[in-house]
C-alpha atoms as a printed R data frame, in Angstrom:
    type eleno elety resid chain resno       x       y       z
1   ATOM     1    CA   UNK     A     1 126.140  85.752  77.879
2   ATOM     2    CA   UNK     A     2 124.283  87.670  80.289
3   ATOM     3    CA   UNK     A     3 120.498  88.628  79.172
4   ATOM     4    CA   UNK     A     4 119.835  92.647  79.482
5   ATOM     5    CA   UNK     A     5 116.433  93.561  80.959
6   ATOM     6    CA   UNK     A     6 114.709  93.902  77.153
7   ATOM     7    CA   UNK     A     7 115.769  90.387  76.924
8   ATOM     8    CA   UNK     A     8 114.800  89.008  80.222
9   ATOM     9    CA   UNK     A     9 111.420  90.911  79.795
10  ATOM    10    CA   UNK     A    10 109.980  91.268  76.595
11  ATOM    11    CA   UNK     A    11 106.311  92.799  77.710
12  ATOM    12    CA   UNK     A    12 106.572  96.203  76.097
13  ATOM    13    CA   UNK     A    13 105.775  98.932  78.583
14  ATOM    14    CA   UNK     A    14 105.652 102.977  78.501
15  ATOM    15    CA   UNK     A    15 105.953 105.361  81.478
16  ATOM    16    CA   UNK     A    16 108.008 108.449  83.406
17  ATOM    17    CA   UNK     A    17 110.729 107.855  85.045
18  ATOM    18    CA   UNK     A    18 113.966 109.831  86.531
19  ATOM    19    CA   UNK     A    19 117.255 108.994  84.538
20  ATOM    20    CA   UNK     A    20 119.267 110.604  87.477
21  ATOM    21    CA   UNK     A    21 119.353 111.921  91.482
22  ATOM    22    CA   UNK     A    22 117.918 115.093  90.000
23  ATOM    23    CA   UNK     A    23 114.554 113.806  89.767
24  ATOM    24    CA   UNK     A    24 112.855 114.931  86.821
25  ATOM    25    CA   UNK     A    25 110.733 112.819  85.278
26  ATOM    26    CA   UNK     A    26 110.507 112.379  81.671
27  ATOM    27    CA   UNK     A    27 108.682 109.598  79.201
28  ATOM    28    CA   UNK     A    28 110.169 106.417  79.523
29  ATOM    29    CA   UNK     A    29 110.206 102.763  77.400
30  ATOM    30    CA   UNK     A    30 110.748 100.513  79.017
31  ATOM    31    CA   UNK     A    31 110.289  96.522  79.367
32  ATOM    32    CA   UNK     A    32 108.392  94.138  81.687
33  ATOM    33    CA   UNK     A    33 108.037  90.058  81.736
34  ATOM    34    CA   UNK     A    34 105.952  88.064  80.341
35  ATOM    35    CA   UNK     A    35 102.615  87.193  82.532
36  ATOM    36    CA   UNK     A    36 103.723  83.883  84.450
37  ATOM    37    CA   UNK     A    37 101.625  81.024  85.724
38  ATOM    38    CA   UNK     A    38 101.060  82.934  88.860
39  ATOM    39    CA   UNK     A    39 101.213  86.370  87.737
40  ATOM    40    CA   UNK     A    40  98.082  88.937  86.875
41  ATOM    41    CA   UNK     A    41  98.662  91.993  84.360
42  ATOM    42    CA   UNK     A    42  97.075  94.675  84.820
43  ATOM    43    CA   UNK     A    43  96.150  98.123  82.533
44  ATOM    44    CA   UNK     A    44  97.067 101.069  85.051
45  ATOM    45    CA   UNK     A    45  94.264 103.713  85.732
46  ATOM    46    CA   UNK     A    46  95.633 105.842  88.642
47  ATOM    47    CA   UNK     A    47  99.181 105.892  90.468
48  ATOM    48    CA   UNK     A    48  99.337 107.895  93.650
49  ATOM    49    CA   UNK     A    49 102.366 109.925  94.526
50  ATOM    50    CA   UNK     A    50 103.807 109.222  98.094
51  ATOM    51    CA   UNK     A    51 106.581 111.231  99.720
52  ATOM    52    CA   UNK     A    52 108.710 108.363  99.578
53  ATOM    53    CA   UNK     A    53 108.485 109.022  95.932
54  ATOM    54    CA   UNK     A    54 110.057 112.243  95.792
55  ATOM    55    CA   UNK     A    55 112.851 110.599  98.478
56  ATOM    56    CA   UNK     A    56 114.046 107.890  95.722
57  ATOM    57    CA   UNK     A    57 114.137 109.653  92.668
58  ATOM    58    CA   UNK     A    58 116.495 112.559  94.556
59  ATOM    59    CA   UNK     A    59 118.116 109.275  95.749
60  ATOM    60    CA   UNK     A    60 118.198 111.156  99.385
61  ATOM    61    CA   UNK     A    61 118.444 107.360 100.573
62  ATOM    62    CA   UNK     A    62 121.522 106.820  98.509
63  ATOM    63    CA   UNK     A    63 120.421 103.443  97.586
64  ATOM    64    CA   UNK     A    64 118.174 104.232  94.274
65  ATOM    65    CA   UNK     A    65 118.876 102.732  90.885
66  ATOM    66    CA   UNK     A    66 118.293 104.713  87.704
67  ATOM    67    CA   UNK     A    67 116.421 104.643  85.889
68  ATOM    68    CA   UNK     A    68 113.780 104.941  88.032
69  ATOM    69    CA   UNK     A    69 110.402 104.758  87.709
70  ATOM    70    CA   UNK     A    70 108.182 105.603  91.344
71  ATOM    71    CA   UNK     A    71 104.835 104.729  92.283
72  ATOM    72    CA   UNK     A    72 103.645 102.176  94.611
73  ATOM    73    CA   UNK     A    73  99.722 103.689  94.656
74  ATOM    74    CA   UNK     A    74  98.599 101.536  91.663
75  ATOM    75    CA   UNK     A    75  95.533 100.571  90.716
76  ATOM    76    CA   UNK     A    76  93.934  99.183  87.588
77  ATOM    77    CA   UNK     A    77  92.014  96.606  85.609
78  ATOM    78    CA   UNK     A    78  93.290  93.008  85.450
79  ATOM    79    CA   UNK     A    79  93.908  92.391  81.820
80  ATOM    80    CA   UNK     A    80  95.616  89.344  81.976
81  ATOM    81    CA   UNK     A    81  95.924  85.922  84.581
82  ATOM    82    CA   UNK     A    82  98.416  82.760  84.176
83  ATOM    83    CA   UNK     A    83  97.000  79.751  84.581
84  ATOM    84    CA   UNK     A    84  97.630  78.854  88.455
85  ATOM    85    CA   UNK     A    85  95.688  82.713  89.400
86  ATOM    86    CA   UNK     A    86  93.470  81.915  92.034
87  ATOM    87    CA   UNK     A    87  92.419  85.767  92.859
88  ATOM    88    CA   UNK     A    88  91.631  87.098  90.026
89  ATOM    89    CA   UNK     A    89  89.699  87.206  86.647
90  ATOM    90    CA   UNK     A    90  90.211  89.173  83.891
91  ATOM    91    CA   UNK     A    91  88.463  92.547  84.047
92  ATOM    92    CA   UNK     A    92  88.701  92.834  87.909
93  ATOM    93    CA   UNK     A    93  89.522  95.887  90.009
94  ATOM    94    CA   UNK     A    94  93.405  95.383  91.614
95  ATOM    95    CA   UNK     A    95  95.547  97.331  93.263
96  ATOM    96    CA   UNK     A    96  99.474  97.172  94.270
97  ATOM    97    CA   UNK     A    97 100.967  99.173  96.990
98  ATOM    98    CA   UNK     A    98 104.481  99.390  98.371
99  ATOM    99    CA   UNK     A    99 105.774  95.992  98.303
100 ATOM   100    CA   UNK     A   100 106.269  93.570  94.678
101 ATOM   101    CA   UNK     A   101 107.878  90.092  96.227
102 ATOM   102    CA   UNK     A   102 109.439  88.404  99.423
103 ATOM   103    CA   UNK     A   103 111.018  85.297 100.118
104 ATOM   104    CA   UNK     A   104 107.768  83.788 100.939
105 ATOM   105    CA   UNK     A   105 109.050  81.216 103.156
106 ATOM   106    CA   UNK     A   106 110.434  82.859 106.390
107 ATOM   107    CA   UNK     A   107 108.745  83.223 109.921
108 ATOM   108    CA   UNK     A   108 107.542  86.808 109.033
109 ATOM   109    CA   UNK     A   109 106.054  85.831 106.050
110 ATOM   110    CA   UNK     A   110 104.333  82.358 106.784
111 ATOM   111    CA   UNK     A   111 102.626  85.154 109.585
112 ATOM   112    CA   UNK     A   112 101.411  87.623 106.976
113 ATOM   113    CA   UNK     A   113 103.933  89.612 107.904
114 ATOM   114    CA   UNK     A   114 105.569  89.871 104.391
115 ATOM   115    CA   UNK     A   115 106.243  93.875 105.313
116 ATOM   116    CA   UNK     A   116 109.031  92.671 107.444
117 ATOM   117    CA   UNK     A   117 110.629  90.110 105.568
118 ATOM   118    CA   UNK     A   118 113.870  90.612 105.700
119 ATOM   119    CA   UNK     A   119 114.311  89.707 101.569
120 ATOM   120    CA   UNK     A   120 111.119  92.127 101.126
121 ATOM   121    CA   UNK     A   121 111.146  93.502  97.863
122 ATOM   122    CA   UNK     A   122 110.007  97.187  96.860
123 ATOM   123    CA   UNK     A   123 107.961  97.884  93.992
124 ATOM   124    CA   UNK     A   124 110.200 100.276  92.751
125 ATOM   125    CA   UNK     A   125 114.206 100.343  92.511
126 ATOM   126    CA   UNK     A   126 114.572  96.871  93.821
127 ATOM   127    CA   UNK     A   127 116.073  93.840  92.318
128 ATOM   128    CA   UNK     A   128 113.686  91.086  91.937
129 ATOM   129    CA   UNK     A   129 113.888  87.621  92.323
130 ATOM   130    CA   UNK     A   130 114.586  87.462  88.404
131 ATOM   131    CA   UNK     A   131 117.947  89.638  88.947
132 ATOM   132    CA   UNK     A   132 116.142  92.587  87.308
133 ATOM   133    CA   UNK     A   133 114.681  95.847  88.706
134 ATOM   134    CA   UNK     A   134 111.464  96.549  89.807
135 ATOM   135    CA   UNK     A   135 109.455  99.495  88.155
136 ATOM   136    CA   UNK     A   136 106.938 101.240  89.600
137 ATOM   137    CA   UNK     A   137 103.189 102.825  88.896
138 ATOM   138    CA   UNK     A   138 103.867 105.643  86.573
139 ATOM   139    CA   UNK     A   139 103.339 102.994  83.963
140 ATOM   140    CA   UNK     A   140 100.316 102.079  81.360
141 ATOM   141    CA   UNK     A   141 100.848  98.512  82.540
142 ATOM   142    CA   UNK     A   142 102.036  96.321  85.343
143 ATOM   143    CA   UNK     A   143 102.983  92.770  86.142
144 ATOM   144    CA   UNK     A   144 102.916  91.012  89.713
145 ATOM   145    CA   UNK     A   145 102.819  88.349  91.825
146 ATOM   146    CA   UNK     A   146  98.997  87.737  92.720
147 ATOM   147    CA   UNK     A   147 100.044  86.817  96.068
148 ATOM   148    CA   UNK     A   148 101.201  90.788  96.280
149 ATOM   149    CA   UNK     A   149  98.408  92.163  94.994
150 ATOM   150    CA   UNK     A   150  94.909  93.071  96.629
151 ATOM   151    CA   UNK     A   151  91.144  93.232  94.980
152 ATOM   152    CA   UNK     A   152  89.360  96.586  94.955
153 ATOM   153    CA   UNK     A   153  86.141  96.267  95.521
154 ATOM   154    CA   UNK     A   154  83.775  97.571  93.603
155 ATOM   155    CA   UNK     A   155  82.146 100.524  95.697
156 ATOM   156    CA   UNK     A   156  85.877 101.950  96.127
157 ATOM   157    CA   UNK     A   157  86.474 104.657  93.772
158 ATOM   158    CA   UNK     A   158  89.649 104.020  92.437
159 ATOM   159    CA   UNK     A   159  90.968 107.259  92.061
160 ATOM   160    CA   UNK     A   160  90.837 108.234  95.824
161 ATOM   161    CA   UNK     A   161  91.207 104.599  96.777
162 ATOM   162    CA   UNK     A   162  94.550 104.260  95.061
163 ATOM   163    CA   UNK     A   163  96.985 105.978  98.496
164 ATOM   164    CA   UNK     A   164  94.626 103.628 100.758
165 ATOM   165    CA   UNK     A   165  97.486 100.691  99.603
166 ATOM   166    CA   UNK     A   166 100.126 102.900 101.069
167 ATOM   167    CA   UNK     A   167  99.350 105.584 103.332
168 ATOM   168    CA   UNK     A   168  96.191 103.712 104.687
169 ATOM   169    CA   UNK     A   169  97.581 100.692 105.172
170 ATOM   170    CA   UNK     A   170 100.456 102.363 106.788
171 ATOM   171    CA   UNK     A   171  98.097 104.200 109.576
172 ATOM   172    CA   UNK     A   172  95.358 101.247 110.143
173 ATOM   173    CA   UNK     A   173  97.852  98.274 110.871
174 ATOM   174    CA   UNK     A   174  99.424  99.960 113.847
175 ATOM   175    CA   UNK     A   175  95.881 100.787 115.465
176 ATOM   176    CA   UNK     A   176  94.790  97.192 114.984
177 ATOM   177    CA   UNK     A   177  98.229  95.436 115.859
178 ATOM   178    CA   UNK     A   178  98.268  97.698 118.990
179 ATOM   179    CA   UNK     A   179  94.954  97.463 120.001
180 ATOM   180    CA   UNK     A   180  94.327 101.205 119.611
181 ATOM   181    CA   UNK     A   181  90.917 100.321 117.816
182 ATOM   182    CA   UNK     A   182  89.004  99.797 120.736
183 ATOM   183    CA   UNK     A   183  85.406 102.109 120.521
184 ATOM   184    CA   UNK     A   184  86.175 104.556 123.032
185 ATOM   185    CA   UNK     A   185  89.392 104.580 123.374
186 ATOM   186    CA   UNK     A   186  91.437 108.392 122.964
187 ATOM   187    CA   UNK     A   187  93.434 108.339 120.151
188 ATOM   188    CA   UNK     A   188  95.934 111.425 119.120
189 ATOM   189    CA   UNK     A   189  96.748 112.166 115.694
190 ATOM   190    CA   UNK     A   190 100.166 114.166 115.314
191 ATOM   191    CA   UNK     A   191 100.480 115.965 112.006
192 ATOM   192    CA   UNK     A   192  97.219 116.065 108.773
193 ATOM   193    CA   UNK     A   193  98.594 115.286 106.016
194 ATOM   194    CA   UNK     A   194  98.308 112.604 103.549
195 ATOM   195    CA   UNK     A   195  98.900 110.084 106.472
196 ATOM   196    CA   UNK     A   196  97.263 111.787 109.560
197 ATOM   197    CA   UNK     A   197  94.411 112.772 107.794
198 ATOM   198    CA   UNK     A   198  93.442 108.655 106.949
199 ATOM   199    CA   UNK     A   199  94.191 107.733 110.257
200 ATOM   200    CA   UNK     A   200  91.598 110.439 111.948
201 ATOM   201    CA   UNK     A   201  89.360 108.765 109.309
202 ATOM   202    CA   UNK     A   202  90.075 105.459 109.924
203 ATOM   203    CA   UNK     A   203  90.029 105.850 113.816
204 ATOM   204    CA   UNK     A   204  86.667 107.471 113.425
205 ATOM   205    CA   UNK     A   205  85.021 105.012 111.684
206 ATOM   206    CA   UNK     A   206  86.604 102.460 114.475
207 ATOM   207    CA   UNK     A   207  84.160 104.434 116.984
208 ATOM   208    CA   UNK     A   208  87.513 105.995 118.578
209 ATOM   209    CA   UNK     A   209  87.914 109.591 120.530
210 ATOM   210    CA   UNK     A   210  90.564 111.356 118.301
211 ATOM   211    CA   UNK     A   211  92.414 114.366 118.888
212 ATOM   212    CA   UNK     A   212  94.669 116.069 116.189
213 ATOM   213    CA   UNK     A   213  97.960 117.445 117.209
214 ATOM   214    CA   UNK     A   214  99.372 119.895 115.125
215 ATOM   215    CA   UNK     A   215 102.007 122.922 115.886
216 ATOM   216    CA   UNK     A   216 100.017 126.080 115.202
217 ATOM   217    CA   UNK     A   217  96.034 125.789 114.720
218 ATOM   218    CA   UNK     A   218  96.028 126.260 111.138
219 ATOM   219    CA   UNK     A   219  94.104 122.946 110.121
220 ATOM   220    CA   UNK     A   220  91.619 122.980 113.272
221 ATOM   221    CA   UNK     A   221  88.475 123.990 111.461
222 ATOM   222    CA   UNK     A   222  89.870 121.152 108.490
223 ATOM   223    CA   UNK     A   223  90.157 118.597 111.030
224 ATOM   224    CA   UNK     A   224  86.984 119.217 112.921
225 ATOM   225    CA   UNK     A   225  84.410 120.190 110.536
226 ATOM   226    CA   UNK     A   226  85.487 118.161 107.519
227 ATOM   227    CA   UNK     A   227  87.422 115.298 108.710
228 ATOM   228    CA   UNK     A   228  84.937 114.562 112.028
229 ATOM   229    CA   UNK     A   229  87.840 114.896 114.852
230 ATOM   230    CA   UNK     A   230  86.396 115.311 118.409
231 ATOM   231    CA   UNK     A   231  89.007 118.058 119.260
232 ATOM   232    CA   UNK     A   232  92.849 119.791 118.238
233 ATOM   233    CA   UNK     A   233  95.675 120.377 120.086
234 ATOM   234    CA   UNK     A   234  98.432 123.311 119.349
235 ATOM   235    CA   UNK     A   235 101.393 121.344 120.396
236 ATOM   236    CA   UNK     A   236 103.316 124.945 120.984
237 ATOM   237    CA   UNK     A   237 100.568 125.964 123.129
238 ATOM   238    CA   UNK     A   238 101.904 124.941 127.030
239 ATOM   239    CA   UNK     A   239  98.245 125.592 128.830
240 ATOM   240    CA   UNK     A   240  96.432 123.562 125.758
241 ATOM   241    CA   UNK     A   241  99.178 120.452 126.273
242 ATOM   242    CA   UNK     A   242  99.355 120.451 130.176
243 ATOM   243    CA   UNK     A   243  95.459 120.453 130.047
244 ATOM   244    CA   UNK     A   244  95.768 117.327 127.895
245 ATOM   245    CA   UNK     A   245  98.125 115.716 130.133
246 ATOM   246    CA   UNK     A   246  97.643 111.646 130.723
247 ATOM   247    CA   UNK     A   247  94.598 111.733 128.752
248 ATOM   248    CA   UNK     A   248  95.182 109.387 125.203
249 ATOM   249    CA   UNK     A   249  95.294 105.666 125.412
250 ATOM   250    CA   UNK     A   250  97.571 105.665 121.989
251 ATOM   251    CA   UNK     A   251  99.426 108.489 119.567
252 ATOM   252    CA   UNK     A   252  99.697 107.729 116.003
253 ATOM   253    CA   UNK     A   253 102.849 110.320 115.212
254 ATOM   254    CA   UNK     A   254 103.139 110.331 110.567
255 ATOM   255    CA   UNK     A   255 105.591 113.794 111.200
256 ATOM   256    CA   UNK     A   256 108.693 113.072 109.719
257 ATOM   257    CA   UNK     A   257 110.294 116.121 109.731
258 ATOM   258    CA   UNK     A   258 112.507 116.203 113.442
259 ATOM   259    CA   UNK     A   259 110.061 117.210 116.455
260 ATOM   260    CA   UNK     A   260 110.560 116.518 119.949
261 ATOM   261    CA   UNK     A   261 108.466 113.210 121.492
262 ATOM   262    CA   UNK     A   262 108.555 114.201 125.200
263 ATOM   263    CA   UNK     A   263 105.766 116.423 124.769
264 ATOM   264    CA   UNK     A   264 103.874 113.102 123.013
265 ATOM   265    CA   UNK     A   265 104.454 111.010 126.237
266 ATOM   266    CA   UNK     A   266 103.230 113.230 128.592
267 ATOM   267    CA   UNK     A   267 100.187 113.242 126.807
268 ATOM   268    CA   UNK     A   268  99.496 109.431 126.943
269 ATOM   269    CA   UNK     A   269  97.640 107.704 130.194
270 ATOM   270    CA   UNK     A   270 100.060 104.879 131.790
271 ATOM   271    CA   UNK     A   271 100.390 101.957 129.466
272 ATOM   272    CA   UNK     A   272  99.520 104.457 126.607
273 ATOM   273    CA   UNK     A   273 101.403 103.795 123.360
274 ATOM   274    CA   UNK     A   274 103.261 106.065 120.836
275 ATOM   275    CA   UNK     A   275 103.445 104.603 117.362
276 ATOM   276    CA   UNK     A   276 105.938 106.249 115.255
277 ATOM   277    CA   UNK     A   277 105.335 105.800 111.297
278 ATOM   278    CA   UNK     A   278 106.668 108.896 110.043
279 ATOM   279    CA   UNK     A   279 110.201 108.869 108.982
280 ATOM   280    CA   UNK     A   280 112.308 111.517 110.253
281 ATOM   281    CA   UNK     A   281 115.700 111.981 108.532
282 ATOM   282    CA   UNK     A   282 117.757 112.395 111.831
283 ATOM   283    CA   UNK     A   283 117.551 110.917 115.225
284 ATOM   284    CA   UNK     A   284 115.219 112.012 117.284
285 ATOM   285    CA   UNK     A   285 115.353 112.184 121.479
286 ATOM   286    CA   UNK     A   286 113.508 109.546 123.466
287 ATOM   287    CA   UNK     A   287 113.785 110.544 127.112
288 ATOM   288    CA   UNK     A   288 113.572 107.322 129.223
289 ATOM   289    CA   UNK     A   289 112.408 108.444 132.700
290 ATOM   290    CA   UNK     A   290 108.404 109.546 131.416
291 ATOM   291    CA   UNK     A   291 108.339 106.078 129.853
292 ATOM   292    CA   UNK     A   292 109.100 104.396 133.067
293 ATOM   293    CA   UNK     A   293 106.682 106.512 135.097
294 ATOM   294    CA   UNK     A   294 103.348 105.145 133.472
295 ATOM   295    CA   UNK     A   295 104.547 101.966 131.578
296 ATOM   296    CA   UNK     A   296 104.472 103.663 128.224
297 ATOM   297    CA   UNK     A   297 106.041 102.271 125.267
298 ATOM   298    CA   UNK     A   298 107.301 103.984 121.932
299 ATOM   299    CA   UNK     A   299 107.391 101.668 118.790
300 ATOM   300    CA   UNK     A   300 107.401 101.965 115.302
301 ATOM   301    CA   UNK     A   301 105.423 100.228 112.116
302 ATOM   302    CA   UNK     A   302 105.985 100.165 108.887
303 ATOM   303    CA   UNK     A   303 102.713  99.324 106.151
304 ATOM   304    CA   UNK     A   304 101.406  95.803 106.561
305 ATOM   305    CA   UNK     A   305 100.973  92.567 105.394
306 ATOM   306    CA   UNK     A   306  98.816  91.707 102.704
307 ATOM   307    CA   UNK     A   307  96.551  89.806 104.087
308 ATOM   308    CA   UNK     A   308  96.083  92.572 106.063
309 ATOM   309    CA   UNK     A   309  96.218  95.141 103.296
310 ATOM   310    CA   UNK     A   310  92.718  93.404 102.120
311 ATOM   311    CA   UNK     A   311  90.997  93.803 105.179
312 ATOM   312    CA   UNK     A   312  92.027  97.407 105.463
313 ATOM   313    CA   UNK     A   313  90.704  97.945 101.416
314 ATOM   314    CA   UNK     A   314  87.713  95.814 102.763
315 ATOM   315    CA   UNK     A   315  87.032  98.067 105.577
316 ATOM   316    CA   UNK     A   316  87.397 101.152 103.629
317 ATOM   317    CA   UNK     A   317  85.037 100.698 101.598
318 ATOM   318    CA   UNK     A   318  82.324  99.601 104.041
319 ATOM   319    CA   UNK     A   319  83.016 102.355 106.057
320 ATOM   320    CA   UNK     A   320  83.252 104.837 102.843
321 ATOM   321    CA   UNK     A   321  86.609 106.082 103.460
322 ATOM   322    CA   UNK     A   322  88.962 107.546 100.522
323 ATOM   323    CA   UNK     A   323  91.650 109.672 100.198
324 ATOM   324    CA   UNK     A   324  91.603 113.600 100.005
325 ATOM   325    CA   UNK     A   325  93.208 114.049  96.390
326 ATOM   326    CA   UNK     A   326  94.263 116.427  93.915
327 ATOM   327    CA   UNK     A   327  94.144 114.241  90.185
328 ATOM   328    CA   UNK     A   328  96.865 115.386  88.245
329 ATOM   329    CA   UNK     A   329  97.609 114.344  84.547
330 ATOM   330    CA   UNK     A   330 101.225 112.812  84.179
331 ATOM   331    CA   UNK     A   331 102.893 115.570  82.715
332 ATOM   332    CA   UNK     A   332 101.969 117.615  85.706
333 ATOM   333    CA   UNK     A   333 104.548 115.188  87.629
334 ATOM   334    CA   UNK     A   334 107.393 117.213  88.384
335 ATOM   335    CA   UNK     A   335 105.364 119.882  89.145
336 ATOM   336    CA   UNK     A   336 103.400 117.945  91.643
337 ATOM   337    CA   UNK     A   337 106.783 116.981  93.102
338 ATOM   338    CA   UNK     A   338 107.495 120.197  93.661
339 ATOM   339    CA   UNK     A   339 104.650 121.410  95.607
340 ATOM   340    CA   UNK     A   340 105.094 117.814  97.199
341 ATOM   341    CA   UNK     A   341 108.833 118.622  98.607
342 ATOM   342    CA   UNK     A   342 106.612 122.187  99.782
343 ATOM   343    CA   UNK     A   343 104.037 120.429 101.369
344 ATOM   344    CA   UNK     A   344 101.331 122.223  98.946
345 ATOM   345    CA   UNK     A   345  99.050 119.467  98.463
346 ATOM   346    CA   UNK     A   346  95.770 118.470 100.378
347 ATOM   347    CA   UNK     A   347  95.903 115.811 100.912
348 ATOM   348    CA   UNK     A   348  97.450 113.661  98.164
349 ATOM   349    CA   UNK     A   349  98.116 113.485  94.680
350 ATOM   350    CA   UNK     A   350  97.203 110.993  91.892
351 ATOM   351    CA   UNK     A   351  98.418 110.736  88.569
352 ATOM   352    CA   UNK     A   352  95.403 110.067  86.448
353 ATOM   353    CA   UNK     A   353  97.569 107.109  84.282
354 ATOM   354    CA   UNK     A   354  94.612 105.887  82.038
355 ATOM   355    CA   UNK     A   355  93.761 108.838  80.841
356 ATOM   356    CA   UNK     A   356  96.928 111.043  80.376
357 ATOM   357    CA   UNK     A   357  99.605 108.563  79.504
358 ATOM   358    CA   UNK     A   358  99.896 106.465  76.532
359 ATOM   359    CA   UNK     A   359  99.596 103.186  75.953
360 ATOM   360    CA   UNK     A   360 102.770 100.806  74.571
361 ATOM   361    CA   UNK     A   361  99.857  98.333  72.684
């Protein structure tokens, strides 16, 4: 007889989820397992809400599984530790981002590299290695993997820390894996929002030269004055781009709606670099010719490892950088999708979990 979820995991648990591709949340019981030898549980305090969110519960993917509960922003207080835990005590600060499991035994992941294991396993709308689905943040509790989790420390608010385990890890692996963290160095930003705005942050505080590259000039004073870029670029603006011409050693690029990249490569100096980590729903043209002409390459990267995941948290908060946020109670969720799907939100939202939703003790 085969077990149903309930059976298979008995923890009792209580959050929002979306019974259907029309994406509206509603309250939600639900179940989770039991804490294992190796596992930490944790009470949840704030969830942020990524775009990817909105994606899976609309299943634009076409490979969600209702129903589904989103959030891969979590962070909490470790209420519970099996007996093998080696990270953790009870009472700790914790946080889980985008990924819940891998197979823990390929070449990717013996490297750190569990982002890219090819058995990597969301924390949402993903079977586990148990045969049941993953859940996400919008939760009053969670169970994982300690391996898959990461310590907050204490001087990291949690609240604006919380996107850091998705959208920050998701900008600062790609300027440390392509050495586009060396002080000095000219780094463009394409696009401020939740993603572009960390990495100006993050590049900042790496003693980097950053430029933000947006289509109309909107944001200039916000990137400037508030967020500490040395300079902005209107990408419609033909004098402003051929006056920046071969002059940025790497691009971060977090638009995901379709934009054209040749106007991206002309801006980098040979050997320059243009890391995509936006995710645009249709193809987008990559002219060859300007990349042979100066060496340039155009690559992608998706979040990181979680080793590396700590050291980004780490460096965070001994640099003081957090998330701009909007704290929402949980029955402001579908709203906050809304104005999500409309881009009206600066720069991120985050469900305040511990205090709006309630518990399933």
């Amino acid at each position: 007889m085969v077990k149903s979820q309930e059976d298979q995991q008995p923890k009792k648990a209580f959050g929002w989820a979306a019974r259907d591709s029309s994406g509206v949340l509603s309250p939600f019981q639900f179940s989770r397992r039991e804490n294992g030898e190796k596992d930490v549980t944790f009470k949840v305090l704030y969830c942020g809400v990524c775009h990817t969110d909105l994606h899976m519960i609309k299943n634009d993917w076409g490979f969600s599984s209702f129903p589904l509960v989103p959030g891969h922003e979590i962070v909490g207080v470790v209420t519970e530790i099996g007996s093998k835990v080696q990270k953790f005590s009870v009472g700790d600060k914790i946080g889980v981002g985008y990924m819940i499991g891998s197979c823990q035994d390929c070449g990717n992941c013996t490297e750190d590299l569990e982002n890219y294991c090819p058995k990597m396993i969301p924390t949402c709308s993903a079977k586990y290695h148990d045969g049941t689905i993953t859940l996400g943040g919008l939760s009053d509790i969670m169970v994982a993997d300690e391996h898959f989790a990461v310590r907050i420390p204490e001087n990291l608010p949690l609240d604006s820390g919380a996107p850091l385990l998705c959208a920050g890890i998701t900008v600062f692996s790609p300027l440390r894996y392509f050495g586009l963290d060396k002080p000095g160095s000219h780094l463009g930003v394409v696009g401020l929002g939740g993603l572009g705005h960390l990495a100006v942050k993050f590049a900042k505080a790496m003693g980097l030269k950053v430029t933000v590259i947006s289509t109309t000039a909107n944001k200039k004073e916000e990137a400037v004055e508030r967020l500490g870029a040395d300079s902005f670029l209107v990408s419609r603006d033909q004098k402003q781009m051929l006056g920046a011409m071969g002059t940025m050693d790497g691009i971060i690029d977090t638009v995901s709606a379709h934009h054209p990249l040749l106007p991206l490569i002309g801006l980098l100096k040979s050997h320059g670099k243009l890391v995509m980590v936006g995710a645009p729903d249709k193809p987008l043209e990559l002219p060859v010719f300007p990349l042979l002409m100066g060496r340039k390459i155009v690559a992608g990267s998706c979040i990181g490892g979680i080793k590396e995941t700590q050291e980004m948290i780490e460096f965070a908060a001994k640099h003081n950088i957090t998330t701009e946020i909007e704290v929402i109670p949980i029955d402001y969720v579908n709203t906050a999708m809304e104005r999500l799907a409309k881009g009206d939100v600066r720069y991120r939202f985050v469900i305040d979990i511990g205090n709006s939703i309630k518990s399933s003790s």
